[in-house]
C-alpha positions in Angstrom: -43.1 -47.3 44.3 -40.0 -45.8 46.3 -36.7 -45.9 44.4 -33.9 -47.3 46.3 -30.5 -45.2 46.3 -27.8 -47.7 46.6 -24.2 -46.7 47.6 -22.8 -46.8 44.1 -25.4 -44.3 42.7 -24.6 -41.9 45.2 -21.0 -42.6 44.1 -22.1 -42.7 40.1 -23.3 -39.3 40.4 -21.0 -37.9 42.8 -18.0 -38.5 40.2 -20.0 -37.4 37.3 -21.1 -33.9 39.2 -17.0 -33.7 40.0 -16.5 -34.7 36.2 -18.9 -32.0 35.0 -17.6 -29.6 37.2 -13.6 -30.0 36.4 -15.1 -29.6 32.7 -15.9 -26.5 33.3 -12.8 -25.4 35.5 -10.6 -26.8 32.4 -12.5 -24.6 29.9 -12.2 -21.4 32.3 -8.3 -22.3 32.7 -8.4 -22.5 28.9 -10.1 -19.4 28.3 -7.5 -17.3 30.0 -4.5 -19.0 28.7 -5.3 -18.7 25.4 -7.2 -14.9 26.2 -10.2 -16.4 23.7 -13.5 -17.3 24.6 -13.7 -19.0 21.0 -11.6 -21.4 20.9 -13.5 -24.6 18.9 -16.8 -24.1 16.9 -18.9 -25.7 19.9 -18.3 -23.2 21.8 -20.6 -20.8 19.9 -21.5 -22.0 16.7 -22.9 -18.5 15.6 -20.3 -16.8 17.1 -17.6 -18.5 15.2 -19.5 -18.1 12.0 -19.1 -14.2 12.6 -15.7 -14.6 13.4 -14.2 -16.3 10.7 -16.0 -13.5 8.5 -14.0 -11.0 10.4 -11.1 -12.7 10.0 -11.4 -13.0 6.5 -12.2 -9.2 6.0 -9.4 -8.2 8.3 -7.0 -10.0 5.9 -8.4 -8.9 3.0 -8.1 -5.3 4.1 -4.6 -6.0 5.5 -3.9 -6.8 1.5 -5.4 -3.7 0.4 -3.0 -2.1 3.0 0.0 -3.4 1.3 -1.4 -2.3 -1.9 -2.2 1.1 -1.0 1.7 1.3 0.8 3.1 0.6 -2.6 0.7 2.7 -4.4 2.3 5.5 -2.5 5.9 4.9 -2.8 5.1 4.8 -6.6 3.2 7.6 -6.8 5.6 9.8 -4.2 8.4 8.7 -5.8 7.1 9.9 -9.3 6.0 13.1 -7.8 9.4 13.5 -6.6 10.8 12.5 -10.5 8.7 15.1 -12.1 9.8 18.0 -9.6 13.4 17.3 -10.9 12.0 17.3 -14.6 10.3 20.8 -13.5 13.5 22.2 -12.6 14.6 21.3 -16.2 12.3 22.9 -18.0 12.2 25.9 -16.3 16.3 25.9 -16.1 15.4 25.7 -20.5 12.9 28.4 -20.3 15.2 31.0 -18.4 17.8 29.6 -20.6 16.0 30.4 -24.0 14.4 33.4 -22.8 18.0 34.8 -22.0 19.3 33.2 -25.7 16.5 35.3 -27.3 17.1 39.1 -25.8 19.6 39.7 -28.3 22.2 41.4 -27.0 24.3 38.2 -26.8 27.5 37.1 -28.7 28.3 33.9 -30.0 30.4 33.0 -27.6 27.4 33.5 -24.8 25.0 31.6 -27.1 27.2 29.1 -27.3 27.3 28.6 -23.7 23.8 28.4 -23.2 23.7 25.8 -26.2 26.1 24.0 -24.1 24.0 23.6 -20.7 20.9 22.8 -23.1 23.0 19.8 -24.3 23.7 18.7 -20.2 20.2 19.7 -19.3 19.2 17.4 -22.5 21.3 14.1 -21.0 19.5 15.3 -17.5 16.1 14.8 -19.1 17.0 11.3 -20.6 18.8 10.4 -17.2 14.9 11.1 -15.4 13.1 9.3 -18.0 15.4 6.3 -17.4 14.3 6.5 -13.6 14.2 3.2 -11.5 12.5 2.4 -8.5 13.3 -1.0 -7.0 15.1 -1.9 -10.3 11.9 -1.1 -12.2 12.0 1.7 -15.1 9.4 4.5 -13.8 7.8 5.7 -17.2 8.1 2.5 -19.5 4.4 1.7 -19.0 4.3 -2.2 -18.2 7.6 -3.0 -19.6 9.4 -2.0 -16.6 12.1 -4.3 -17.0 13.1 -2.4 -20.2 15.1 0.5 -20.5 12.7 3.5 -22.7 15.3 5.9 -23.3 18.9 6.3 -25.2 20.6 9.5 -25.1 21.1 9.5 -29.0 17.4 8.7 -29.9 15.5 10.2 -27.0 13.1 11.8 -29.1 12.1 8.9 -31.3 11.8 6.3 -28.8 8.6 4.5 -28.3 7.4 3.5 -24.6 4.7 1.5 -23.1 1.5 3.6 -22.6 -0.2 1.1 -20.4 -1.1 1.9 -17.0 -0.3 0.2 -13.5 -3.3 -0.7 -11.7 -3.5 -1.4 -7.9 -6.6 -2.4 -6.4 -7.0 -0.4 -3.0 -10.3 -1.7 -2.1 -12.9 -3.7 -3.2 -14.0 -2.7 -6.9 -11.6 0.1 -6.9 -8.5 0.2 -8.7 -5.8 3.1 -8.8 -2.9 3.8 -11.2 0.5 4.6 -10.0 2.3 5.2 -12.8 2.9 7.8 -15.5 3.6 6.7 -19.0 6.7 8.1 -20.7 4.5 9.8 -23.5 2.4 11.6 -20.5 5.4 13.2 -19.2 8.0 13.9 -22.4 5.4 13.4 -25.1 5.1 11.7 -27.5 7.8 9.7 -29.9 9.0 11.9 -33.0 9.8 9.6 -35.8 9.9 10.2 -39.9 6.6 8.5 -39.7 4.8 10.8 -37.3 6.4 13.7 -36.4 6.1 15.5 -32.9 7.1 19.0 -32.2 5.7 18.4 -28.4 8.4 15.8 -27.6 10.8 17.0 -24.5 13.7 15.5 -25.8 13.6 16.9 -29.6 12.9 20.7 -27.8 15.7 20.1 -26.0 18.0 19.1 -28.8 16.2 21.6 -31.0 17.1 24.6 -28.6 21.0 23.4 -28.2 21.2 23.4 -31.7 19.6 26.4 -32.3 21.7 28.6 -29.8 25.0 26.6 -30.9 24.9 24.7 -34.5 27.1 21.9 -35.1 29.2 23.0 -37.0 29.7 26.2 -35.7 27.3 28.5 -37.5 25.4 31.8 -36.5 22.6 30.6 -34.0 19.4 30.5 -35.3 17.2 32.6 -33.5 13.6 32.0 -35.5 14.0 28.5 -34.8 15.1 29.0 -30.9 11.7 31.4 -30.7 9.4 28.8 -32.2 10.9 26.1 -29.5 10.1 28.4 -26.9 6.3 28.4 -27.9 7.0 24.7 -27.8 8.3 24.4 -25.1 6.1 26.3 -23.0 3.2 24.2 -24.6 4.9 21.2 -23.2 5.3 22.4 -20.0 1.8 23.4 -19.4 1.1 20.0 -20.3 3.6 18.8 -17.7 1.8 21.0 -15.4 -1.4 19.0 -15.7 0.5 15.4 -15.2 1.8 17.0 -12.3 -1.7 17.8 -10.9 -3.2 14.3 -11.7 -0.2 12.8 -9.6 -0.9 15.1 -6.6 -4.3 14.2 -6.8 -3.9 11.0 -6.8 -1.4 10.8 -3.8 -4.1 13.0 -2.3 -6.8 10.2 -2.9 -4.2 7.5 -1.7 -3.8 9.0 1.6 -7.6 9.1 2.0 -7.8 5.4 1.1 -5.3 4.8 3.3 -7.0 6.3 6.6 -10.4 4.7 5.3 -8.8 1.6 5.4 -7.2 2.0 8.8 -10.2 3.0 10.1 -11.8 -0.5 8.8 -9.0 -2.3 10.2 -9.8 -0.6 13.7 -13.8 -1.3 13.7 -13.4 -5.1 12.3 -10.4 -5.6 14.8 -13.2 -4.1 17.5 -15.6 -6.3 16.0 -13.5 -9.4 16.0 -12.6 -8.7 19.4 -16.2 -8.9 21.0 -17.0 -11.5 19.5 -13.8 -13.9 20.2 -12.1 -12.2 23.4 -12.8 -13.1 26.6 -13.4 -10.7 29.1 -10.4 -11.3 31.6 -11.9 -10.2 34.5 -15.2 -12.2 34.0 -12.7 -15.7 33.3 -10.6 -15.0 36.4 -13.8 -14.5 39.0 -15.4 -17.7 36.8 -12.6 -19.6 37.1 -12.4 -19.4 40.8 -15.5 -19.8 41.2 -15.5 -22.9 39.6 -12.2 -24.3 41.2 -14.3 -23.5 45.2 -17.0 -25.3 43.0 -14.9 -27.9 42.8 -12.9 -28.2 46.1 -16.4 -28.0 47.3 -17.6 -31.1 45.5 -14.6 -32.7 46.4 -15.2 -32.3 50.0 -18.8 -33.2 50.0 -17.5 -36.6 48.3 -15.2 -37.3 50.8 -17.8 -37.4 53.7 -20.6 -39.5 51.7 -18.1 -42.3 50.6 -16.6 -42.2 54.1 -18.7 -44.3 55.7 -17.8 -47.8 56.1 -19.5 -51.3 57.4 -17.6 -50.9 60.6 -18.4 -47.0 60.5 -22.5 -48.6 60.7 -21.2 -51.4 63.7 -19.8 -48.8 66.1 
């Protein structure tokens, strides 16, 4: 049986061939606009599966970035606390060890029982540090002030840590506690010869008694041994925050690494490739000016076209 092709199936398919191929021209002049070759889920339903999971990784790590950017303003900033609480204790060593040679008067002793005194208020000052209006070595309780200059040495901080997560399952502290760094509270309860503060007070009162007395040199020698104990304990809190900076900064160029391979990633899977749009999209519009050319000589014809 022959099939007849009437005049309006040749024009039924004609428009839906020009239909199908603007279709294609729009999605071409869409690609490039918006520089995606993803741009609703029926465009690659696969694809866009993977890409949503990039997204979602890429903002996750872009969290951990923020984290890990705090992290180390904490931790540097600490670091930078603790050199000036370094240049205390040592300023007290040299101090002490120049007290205890014995060849000074009163007068001299006194002086150096004076500077213990300001390097005493110096130590309170950097354990009442602030960073962003938050106390640096008052555990959790940042919002609280740990130290007073009259009861340094008895006064009890917060000895929890500050935890940042800087990846997945890994957490880092940024903080040290005030007991860490100055030791720990010495009250009538539990006494504490390795608190910073009472050494401090101990050796300005030793070199220069209140009221004026002959300085006490037996009790200046055994806050030397003291002191030096606490320092080599400072020592070591100074090493855990170097090594932690240290493993900060290697967090911190994993992470950017990650951020470049799943930015990568993301990208070959939803980017088009430019050049490939631009020659498809011509293509397509010659496609198109073709089929609407070859339309415009088959519907041409006319009843008096056929009687001439």
């Amino acid at each position: 049986m022959v099939l007849r092709v009437t005049q309006g199936m040749i024009q039924s398919q004609l428009l839906s061939n020009i239909s199908n191929n603007v279709k294609r021209m729009s999605e071409s002049q869409n690609q490039l606009s918006t520089g995606k070759k993803l741009n609703k889920p029926s465009d690659d339903p696969v694809g866009i599966s993977y890409a949503l999971r990039y997204r979602s990784e890429i903002s996750i790590n872009e969290q951990y970035q923020r984290n890990i950017d705090a992290a180390k303003s904490a931790v540097d900033h600490t670091d930078t606390v603790l050199s000036q609480i370094n240049d205390v204790i040592q300023r007290a060593q040299e101090l002490t060890v120049q007290g205890l040679n014995g060849t000074n008067p009163q007068t001299a002793l006194d002086a150096i029982g004076i500077e213990m005194g300001q390097l005493y208020e110096t130590a309170v000052g950097l354990g009442n540090d602030q960073l962003n209006g938050k106390y640096t070595f008052n555990g959790q309780f940042t919002d609280k002030q740990p130290y007073s200059t009259a009861t340094a040495s008895s006064d009890q901080t917060d000895d929890q840590k500050i935890n940042y997560q800087i990846s997945a399952g890994i957490t880092i502290s940024v903080n040290q506690t005030g007991t860490d760094v100055f030791g720990a509270a010495d009250t009538a309860t539990s006494p504490n010869n390795d608190n910073l503060f009472k050494i401090l007070k101990g050796l300005q009162n030793a070199f220069s008694p209140t009221p004026p007395a002959t300085a006490n040199m037996a009790a200046a020698r055994q806050l030397m041994t003291d002191l030096s104990k606490r320092f080599d304990k400072f020592l070591q809190v100074r090493s855990e925050v170097g090594a932690r900076s240290n493993r900060i900064d290697l967090m911190d160029n994993r992470l950017k690494d990650l951020d470049v391979n799943l930015t990568d990633l993301s990208s070959k899977t939803e980017d088009a490739d430019m050049a490939e749009t631009i020659t498809k999209l011509k293509t397509d519009e010659n496609v198109y000016q073709a089929s609407l050319s070859t339309g415009a000589k088959i519907i041409q014809p006319s009843l008096i076209d056929f009687l001439r």
